[in-house]
N, C-alpha and C positions, 0 to 999 in steps of 0.2 A: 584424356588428361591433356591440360594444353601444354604446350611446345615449354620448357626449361629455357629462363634466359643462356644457361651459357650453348645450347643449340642455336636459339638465336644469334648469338655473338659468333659464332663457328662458319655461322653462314654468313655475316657481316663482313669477319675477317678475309673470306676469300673474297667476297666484290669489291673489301678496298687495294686486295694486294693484285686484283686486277687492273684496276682504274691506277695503281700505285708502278706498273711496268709501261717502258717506255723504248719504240724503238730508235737509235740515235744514231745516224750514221752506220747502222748494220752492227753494231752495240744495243743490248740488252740493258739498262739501268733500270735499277730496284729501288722503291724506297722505303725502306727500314723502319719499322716502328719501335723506338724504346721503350725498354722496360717503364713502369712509371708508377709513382704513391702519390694520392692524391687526401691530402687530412681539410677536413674543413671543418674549424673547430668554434664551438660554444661562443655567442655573441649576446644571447641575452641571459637572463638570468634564470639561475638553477632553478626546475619546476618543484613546485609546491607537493607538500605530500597530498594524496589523495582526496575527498571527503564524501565520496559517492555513499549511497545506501545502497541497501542489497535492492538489485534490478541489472536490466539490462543496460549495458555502457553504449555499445556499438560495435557497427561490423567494422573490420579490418581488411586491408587485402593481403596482410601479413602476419605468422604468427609472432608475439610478443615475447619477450621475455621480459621481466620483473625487475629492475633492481636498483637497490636501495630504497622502493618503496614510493620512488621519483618519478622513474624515467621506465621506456619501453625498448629495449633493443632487438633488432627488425637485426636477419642474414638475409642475403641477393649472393650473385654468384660469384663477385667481385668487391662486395663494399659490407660491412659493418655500418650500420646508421640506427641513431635516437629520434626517438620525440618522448612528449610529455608534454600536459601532466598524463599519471598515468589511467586517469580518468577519462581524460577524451573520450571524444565521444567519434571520431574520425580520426586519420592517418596527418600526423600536421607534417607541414616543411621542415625537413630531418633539423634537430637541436645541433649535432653534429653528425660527422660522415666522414669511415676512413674508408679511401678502396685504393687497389692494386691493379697491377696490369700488365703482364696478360695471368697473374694467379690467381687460383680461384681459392674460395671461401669452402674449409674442409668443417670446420664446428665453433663454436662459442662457447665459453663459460666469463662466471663473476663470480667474483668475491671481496662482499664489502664495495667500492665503490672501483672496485678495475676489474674492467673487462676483457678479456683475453681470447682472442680468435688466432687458430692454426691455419695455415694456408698452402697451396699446393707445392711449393718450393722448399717447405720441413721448415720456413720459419716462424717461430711464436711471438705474436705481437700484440702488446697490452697496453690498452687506452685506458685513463682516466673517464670514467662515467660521466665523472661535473663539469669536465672543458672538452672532452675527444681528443684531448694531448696524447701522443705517441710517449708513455711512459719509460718503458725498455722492447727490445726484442732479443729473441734468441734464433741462431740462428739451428737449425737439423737436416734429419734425410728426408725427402719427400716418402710417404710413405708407399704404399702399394697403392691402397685407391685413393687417388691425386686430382681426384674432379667433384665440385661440386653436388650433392645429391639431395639436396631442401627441398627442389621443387619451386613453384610459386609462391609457395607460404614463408620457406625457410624454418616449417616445423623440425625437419629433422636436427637441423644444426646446428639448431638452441635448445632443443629442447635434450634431444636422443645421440650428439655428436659421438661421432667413433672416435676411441684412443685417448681421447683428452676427460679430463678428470679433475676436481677438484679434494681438498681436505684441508680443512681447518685454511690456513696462512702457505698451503702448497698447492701447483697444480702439476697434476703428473702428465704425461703423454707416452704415449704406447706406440711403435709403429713394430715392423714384423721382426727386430733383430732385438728389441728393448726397451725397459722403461724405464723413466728418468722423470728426476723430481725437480720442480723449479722452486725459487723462494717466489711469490705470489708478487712483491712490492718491490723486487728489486731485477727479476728474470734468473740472478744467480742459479747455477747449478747444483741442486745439494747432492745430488748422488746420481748414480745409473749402474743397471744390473743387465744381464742378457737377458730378453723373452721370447721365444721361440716363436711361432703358430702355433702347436701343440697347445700350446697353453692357453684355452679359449677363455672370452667375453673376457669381463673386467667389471669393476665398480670399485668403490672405495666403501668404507663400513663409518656409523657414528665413533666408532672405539679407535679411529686413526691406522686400518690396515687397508692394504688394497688386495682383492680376493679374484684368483683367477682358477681354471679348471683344469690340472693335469690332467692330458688326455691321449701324453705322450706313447702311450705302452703300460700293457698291464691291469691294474686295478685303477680305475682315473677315481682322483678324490680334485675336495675342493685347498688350494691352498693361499695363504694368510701370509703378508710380507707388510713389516711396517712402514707407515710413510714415511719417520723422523729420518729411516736409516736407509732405507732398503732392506734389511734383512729378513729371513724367511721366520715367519712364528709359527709354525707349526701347519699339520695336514690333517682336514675331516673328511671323512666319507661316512653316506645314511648308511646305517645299520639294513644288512639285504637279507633278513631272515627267509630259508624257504629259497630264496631266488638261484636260480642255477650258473655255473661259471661263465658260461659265454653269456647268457643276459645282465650279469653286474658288472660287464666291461663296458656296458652304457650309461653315460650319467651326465643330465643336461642341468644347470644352474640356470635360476632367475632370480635376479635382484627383486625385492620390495622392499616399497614406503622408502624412495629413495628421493632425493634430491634433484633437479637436473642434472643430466652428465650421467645420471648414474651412479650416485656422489651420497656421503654421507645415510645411507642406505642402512635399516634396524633388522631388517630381517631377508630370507631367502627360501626359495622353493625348487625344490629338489624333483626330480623327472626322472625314473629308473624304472629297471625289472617291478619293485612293489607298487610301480603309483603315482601320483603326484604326493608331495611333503611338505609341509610350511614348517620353518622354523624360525626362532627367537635368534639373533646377535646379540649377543652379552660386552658391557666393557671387558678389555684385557684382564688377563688377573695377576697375581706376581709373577706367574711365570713366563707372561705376555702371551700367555695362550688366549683367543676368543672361546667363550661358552657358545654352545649350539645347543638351542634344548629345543625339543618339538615344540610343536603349535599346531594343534587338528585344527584349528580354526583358521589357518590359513591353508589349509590344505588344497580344497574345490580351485583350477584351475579362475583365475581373475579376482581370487577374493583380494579384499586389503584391508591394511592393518589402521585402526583409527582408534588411539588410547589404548584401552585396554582389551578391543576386542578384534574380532576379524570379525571381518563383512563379507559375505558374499551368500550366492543363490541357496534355496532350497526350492524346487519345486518352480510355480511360478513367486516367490515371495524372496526378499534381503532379508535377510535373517544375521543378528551380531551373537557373535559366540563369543567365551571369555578362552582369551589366550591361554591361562593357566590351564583351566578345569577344563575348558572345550564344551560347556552348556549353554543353554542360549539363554542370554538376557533380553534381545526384543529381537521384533520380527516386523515389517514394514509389508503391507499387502497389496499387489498389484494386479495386472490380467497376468504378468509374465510374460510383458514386449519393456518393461522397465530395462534401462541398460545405466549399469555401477559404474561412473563416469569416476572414480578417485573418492580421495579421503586429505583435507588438512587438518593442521589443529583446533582442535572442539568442530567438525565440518566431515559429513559424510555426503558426498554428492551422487545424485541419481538425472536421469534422462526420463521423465515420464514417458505412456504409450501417444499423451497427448502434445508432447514436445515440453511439457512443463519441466524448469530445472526445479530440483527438490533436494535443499538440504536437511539433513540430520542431526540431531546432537547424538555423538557415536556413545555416550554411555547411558540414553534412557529411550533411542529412538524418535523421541519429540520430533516435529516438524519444525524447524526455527523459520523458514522461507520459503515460499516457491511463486514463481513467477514465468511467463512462457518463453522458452532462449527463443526469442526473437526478433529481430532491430525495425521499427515502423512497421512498413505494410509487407515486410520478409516471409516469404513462406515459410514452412516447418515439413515439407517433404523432403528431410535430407539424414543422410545419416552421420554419424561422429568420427574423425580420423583420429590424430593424436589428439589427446588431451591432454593440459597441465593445470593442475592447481595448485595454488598457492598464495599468501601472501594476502588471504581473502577477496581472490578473484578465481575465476572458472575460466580459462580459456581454451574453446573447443575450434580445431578444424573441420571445415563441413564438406562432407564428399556426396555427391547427388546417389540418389537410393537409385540403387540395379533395379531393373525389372526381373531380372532372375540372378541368382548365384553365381553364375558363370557369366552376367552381363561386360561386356568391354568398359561401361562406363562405371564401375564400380571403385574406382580411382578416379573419376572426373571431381574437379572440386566445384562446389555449388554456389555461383554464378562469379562475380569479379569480386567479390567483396566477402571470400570464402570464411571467415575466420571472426566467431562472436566473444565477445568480452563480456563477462559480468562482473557484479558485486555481489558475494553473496554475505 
């Protein structure tokens, strides 16, 4: 895997603070570098929304995020940066550009047209998407892990950020002593509660809670705290029929059909003494309790949820089962080297064995598209890192195929231009 700009920048900084020491008369003088924000903001005009057809767009050296349907927002280990439209077909000369200095870039999230990036120093700082205006900031603790971790792409940071979280018109942020709610438009603080470590992962649910794992001592469930307020709504734990005491003191949560961030998320998969579990997220109900009701159809570890059905393997074949009843309405047949890249709305996306992307319509199986992820004369020897769909694009990070399982380059990404864009 290649070298992480801020590795790079680590070995920068000491050959300037060498060339930066001076000896004077048998005096040592230093020269300092300040801290420093550099915004460089929107000069031409707002990108056009999309009109690509389903194909391939182009490689990227970065991964994308989406938003407002405009513009593409790129992490580095020091800068937040746009372009658009979000079509291109290349990486154009950034629309805008905020970066810092010497912080580094911890995650990104948006909502609506403000973008919001955490950075190593515990402060939150939210650009307008249309100009790269420095909207507000808030200032925090830096958290525990305080160093960039994207990589080349910046897939993690947009896509998968730690602690930071969106809901509805709030963003929340987690570090190890608490979580606290921001107003989205204005940075206000609407609330903050203690959070331990104990209390693993995080996401936010469609029904307005954010859901974390006691795993304090005891019996760990999963528990429910509303975003308006903070307050707790209640605690679930799966049902351990048969399972013995010291095996249901374990219990691992996985968000799905989630949002970036981890955000706005309909359902969840449960890891314990009986199994893997998928189940349904319910709105609140009068007593602000969440409904949790099974879903065998999402059970099979990587299935996902697309309308009314879960998706995932049987055999070598994708096969969609109905969330309610758990029977299968269709089945998709492959050799069984097929890999289930996501699901958006009306869109179930696959990886053929022959590198073809292959959409779905998730309620009859229909083929709606398929075309090869590949940009001009680009090989197809590579395998898929993170994925994000949405927003009627596919964007896949590309990691070069191991020779074996245990190969060292099995984290190398696949060549300078790791990261393909579709329409599907």
């Amino acid at each position: 895997m290649g070298i992480r700009p801020s590795t790079w920048f680590r070995v920068g900084a000491v050959a300037v603070a060498a060339t930066g020491v001076m000896a004077v008369g048998g005096v040592i003088a230093y020269r300092v570098l300040a801290p420093a924000e550099t915004v460089t903001v929107a000069t031409t005009a707002y990108p056009a929304a999309p009109a690509a057809q389903p194909g391939v767009i182009g490689s990227l050296p970065a991964a994308p995020l989406i938003v407002d349907g405009r513009l593409r927002i790129y992490a580095a280990t020091r800068q937040v940066r746009a372009d658009g439209p979000v079509d291109a077909r290349t990486q154009r000369t950034p629309y805008w550009s905020y970066r810092r200095w010497p912080q580094e870039l911890l995650g990104v999230v948006a909502a609506g047209t403000t973008v919001v990036g955490r950075w190593s120093d515990g402060d939150i700082v939210a650009l307008d998407a249309r100009t790269g205006k420095v909207v507000w900031r808030a200032a925090g603790k830096p958290p525990k892990e305080s160093g960039y971790e994207g990589g080349s792409t910046g897939a993690d940071t947009v896509y998968g950020p730690q602690g930071l979280y969106t809901s509805g018109s709030t963003v929340l942020v987690r570090d190890a002593a608490q979580l606290r709610a921001l107003d989205i438009a204005t940075g206000r603080e609407l609330w903050h509660i203690p959070m331990t470590d104990c209390r693993e992962g995080g996401f936010t649910t469609a029904g307005g809670r954010f859901v974390t794992t006691d795993a304090c001592g005891g019996t760990p469930a999963v528990e429910f705290y509303d975003v308006a307020t903070g307050q707790p709504r209640g605690r679930w734990a799966p049902p351990q029929a048969g399972a013995s005491p010291s095996l249901a003191a374990t219990l691992k949560v996985e968000p799905v059909a989630c949002a970036p961030a981890q955000s706005a998320c309909t359902a969840l998969r449960t890891l314990d003494a009986t199994g893997s579990r998928g189940w349904l997220l319910g709105e609140p109900d009068a007593t602000g309790r969440t409904p949790v009701t099974a879903a065998a159809a999402l059970d099979p570890p990587g299935a996902v949820l697309a309308g009314d059905v879960g998706v995932g393997y049987v055999g070598g074949d994708v096969v969609a089962r109905s969330l309610r009843g758990g029977g299968e309405v269709w089945r998709w047949r492959g050799d069984g080297t097929s890999k289930l890249l996501g699901a958006q709305p009306g869109s179930v996306h696959l990886l053929s064995e022959n590198c073809d992307l292959v959409t779905l319509d998730p309620a009859t199986g229909r083929e709606k598209s398929r075309f090869l992820l590949a940009y001009g004369r680009e090989g197809v020897d590579w395998q898929p890192g993170l994925v994000r769909t949405g927003d009627g694009f596919v964007a896949v990070e590309r990691l070069v195929k191991p020779e074996s399982p245990d190969a060292d380059e099995a984290d190398e990404y696949f060549g300078a231009l790791p990261v393909i864009l579709a329409r599907t």
